[in-house]
C-alpha positions in Angstrom: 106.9 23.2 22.9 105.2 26.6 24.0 102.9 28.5 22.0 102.4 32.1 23.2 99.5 33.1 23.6 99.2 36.1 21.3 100.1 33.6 18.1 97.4 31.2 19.7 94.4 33.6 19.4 95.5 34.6 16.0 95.4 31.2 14.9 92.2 30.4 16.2 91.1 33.7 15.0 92.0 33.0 11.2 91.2 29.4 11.3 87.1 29.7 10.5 88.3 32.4 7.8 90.5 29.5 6.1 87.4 27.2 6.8 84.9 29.1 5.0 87.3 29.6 2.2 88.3 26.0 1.8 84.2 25.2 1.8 83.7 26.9 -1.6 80.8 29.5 -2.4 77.6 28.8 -0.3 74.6 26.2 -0.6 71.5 26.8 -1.4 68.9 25.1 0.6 65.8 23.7 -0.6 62.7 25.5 -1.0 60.2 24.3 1.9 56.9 22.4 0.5 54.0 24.3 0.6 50.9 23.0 3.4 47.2 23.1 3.4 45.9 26.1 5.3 44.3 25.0 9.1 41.8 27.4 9.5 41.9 26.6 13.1 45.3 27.1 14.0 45.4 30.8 14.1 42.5 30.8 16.9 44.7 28.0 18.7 47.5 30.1 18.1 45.7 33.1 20.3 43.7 31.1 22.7 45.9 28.0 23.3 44.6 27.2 26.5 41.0 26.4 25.1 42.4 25.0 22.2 43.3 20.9 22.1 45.4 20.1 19.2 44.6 16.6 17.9 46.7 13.7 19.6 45.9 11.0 16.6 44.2 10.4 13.6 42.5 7.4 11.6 42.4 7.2 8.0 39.9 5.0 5.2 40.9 5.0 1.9 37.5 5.8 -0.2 37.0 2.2 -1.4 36.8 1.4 2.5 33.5 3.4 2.8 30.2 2.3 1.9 27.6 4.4 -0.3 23.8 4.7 -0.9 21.8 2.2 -3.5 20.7 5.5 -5.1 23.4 7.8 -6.7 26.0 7.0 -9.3 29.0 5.4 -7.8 31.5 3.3 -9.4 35.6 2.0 -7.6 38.0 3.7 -9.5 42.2 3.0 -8.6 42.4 6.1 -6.7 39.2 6.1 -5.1 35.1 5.8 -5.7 33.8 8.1 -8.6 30.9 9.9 -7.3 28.7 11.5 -10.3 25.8 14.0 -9.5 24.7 15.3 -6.1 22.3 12.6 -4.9 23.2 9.8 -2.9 25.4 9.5 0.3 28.5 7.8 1.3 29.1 6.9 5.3 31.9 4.9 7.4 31.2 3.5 10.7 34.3 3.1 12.9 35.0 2.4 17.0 36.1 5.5 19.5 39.0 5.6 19.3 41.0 4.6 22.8 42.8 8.0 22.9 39.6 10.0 22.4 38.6 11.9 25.6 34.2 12.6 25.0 33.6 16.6 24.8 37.4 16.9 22.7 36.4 18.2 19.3 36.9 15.9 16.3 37.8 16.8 12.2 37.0 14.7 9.6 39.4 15.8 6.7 37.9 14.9 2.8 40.2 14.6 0.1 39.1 14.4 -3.6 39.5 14.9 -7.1 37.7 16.5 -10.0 38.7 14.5 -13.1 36.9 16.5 -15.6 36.1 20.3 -15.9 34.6 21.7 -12.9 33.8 25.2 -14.9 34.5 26.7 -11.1 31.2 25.5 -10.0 31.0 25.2 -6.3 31.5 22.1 -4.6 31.6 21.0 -0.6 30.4 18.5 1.8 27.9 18.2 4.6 29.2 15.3 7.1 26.2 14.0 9.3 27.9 12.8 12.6 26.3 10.2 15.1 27.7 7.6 17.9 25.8 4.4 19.4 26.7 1.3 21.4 25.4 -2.2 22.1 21.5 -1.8 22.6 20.9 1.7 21.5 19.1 3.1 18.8 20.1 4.7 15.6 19.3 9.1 15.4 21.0 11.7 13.9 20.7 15.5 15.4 22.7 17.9 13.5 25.8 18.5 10.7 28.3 20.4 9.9 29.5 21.7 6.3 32.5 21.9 4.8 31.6 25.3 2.7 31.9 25.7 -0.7 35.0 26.2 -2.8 35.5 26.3 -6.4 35.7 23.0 -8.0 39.0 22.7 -10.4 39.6 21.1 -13.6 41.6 17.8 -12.9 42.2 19.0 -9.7 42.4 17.3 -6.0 40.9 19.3 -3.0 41.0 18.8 0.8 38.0 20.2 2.7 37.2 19.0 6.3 34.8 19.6 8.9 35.2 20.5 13.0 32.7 18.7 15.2 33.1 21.0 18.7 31.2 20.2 21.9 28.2 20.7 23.1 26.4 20.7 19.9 23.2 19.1 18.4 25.2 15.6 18.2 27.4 13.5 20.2 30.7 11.2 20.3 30.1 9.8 23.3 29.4 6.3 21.8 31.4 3.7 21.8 30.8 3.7 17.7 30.9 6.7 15.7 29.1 6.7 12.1 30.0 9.6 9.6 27.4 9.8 6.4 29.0 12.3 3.7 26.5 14.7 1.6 27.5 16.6 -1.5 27.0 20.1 -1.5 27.3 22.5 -4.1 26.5 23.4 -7.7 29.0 21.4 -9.5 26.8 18.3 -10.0 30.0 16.4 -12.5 31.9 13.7 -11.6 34.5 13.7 -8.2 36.6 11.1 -7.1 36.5 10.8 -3.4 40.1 9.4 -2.8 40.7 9.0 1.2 38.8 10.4 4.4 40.7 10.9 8.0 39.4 11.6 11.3 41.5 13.9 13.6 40.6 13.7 17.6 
């Protein structure tokens, strides 16, 4: 059987119009999720030759981290309750293998604010330091989250960039992290998990 090849091309020409009509009126496609703004990225985005984007991360739930004898904490499911500014909470945790020394780090904070935070402001100061076998324990320098308005049964992700050189170091084979409340809002917040990005 021969087909000739004027009737060939019309029926390959008509067949995605039969196709189309057979599928019915068209889909719609979900709505993409909304993400947390990286304040970094647009400078990566410009510069990406300076610009290391983090090859892994580590994350503590709250409970995992410890917290000062002063200050009001108290577990909670979702996390450690945290009431007033005073006190501090810290985590100690080994370099990680993939980390190269001088490679920036971010330690990302997430938290609620169970009751009315009457848009007082609210942040953290995170106190970096490393150490191995035989050293001794200093600190040098911080870096803040800034201040954003605290919510009213809300939860909030702030973090913190730790670039190289600066008044501290990662160079350790231990890093310790001590978190800082900063801020008017002085009410209760429920620090829920905390992630480090290297």
């Amino acid at each position: 059987m021969q087909i000739s090849l004027p009737v060939l091309l019309f029926a390959l020409a008509a067949s995605p119009l039969n196709a189309a009509a057979d599928a019915g009126p068209p889909q719609s496609r979900p709505v993409p999720e909304a993400r947390g703004i990286d304040r970094v990225k647009p400078r990566c985005d410009l510069h990406p030759a300076s610009c290391k984007q983090y090859a892994g991360m580590v994350s503590f739930p709250a409970h995992a981290l410890s917290w000062s004898t002063f200050g009001s904490f108290a577990l909670q499911t979702r996390g450690v309750d945290w009431t007033g500014t005073s006190g501090a909470m810290s985590f100690t945790m080994h370099r990680p293998k993939g980390y190269t020394a001088g490679d920036r780090v971010r330690v990302r904070l997430v938290y609620e604010i169970p009751g009315d935070g009457d848009g007082d402001s609210v942040g953290f100061v995170v106190v970096p330091t490393s150490f191995h076998h035989g050293s001794g324990f200093e600190t040098y320098g911080d870096e803040s989250t800034g201040l954003i308005p605290a919510g009213s049964g809300t939860i909030h992700e702030q973090a913190v960039i730790f670039t190289f050189p600066g008044a501290y170091t990662l160079a350790g084979d231990w890093w310790y992290f001590e978190i800082n409340r900063l801020g008017e809002y002085a009410g209760k917040l429920r620090l829920m998990s905390v992630s480090v990005e290297y």
